[in-house]
C-alpha positions in Angstrom: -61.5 66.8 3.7 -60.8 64.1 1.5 -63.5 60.9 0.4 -62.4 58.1 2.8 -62.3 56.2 -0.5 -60.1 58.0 -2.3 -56.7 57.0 -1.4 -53.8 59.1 -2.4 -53.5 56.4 -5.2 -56.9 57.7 -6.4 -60.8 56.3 -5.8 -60.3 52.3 -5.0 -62.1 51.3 -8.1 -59.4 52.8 -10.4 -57.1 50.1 -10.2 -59.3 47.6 -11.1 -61.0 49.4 -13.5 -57.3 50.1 -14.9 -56.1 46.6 -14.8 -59.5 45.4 -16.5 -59.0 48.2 -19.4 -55.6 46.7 -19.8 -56.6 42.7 -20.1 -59.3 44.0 -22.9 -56.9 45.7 -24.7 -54.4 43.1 -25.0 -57.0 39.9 -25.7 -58.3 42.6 -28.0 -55.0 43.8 -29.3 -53.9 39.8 -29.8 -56.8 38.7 -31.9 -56.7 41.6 -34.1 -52.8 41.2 -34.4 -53.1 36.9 -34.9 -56.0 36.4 -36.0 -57.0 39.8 -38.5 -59.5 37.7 -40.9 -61.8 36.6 -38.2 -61.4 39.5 -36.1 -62.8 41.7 -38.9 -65.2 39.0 -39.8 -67.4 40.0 -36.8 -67.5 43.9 -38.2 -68.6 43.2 -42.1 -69.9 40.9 -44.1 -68.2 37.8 -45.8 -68.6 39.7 -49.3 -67.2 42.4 -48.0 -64.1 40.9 -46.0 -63.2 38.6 -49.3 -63.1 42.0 -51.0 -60.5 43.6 -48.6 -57.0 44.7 -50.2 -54.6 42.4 -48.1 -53.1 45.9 -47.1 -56.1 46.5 -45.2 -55.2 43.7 -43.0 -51.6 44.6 -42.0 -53.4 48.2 -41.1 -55.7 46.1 -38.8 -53.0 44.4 -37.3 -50.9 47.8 -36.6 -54.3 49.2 -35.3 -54.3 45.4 -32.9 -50.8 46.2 -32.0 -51.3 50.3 -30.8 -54.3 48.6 -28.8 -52.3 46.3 -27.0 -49.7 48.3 -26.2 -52.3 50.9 -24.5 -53.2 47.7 -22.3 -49.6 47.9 -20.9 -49.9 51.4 -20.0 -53.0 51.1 -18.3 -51.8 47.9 -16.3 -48.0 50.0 -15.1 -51.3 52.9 -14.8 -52.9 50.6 -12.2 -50.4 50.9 -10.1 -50.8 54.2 -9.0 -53.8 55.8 -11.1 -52.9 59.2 -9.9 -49.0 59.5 -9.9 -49.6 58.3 -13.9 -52.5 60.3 -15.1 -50.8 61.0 -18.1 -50.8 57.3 -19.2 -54.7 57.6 -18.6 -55.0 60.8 -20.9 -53.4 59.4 -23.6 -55.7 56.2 -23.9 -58.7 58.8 -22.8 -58.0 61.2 -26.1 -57.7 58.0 -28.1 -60.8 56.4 -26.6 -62.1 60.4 -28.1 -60.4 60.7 -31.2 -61.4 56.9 -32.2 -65.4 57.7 -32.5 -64.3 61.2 -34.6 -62.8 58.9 -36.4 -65.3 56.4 -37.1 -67.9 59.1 -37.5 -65.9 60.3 -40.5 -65.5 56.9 -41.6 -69.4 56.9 -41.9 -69.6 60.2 -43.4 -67.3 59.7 -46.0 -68.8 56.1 -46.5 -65.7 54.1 -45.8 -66.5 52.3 -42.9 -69.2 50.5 -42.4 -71.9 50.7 -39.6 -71.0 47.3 -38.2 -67.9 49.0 -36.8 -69.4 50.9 -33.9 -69.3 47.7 -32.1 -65.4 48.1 -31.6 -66.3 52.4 -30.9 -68.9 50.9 -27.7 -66.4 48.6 -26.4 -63.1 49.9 -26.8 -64.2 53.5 -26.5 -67.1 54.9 -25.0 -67.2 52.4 -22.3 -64.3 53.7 -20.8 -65.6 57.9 -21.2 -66.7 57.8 -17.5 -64.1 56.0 -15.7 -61.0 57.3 -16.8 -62.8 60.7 -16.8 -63.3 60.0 -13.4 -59.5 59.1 -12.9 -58.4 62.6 -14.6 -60.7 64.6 -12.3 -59.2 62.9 -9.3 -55.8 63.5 -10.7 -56.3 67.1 -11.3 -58.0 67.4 -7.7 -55.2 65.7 -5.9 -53.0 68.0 -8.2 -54.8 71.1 -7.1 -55.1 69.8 -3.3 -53.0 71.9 -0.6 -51.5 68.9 1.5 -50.1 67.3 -2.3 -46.9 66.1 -1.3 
């Protein structure tokens, strides 16, 4: 029998949580893209920013832009969480591949510490939820009354 809160849309938080992932990753995705300097001003030091090969900044920008345009999948997500899971396991294996990323970036001394701020919030906050929206998407998948 099915959780009386789980629609066949998915749990009712899921849209929400969906539509709140995609208005963080477009303010997110804007700054970075319009405003590169100061974004990256709150990640390292004034020395180090003034340092920056001006390259470095269009590659922050393109990263700005890839985030916002995951903010559009998850809002067209929102609409039905389950029907597009596969919108959700995209930005989930980014929101995983971004911290291996980072954690090279440290290894290999290239990135600075500073940055896990942006690995919290634009990662590993979302692990659980859209963890969450997967495993409901593979039950409903898996269910014998799936339409």
């Amino acid at each position: 029998m099915q959780d009386s809160r789980i629609s066949s849309k998915g749990p009712d938080w899921a849209p929400a949580v969906l539509k709140i992932a995609a208005i963080y990753n477009l303010i997110w995705g804007a700054l970075t893209i319009l405003l590169p300097e100061w974004s990256l001003g709150w990640l390292i030091d004034e020395q180090r920013l003034l340092a920056l090969d001006p390259l470095t900044f269009v590659f922050w920008q393109c990263i700005g832009m890839i985030v916002g345009v995951y903010g559009l999948g998850y809002w067209a997500a929102a609409a039905d969480p389950l029907r597009h899971w596969p919108i959700v396991l995209v930005g989930f294996l980014g929101k995983i591949f971004g911290p291996i990323g980072f954690l090279q970036g440290l290894w290999l001394e290239t990135v600075p510490l500073t940055f896990g701020w942006t690995i919290l919030a634009n990662d590993i906050l979302w692990w659980v939820p859209f963890g969450l929206i997967l495993w409901h998407a593979r039950d409903a998948a898996a269910s014998p009354d799936r339409r």
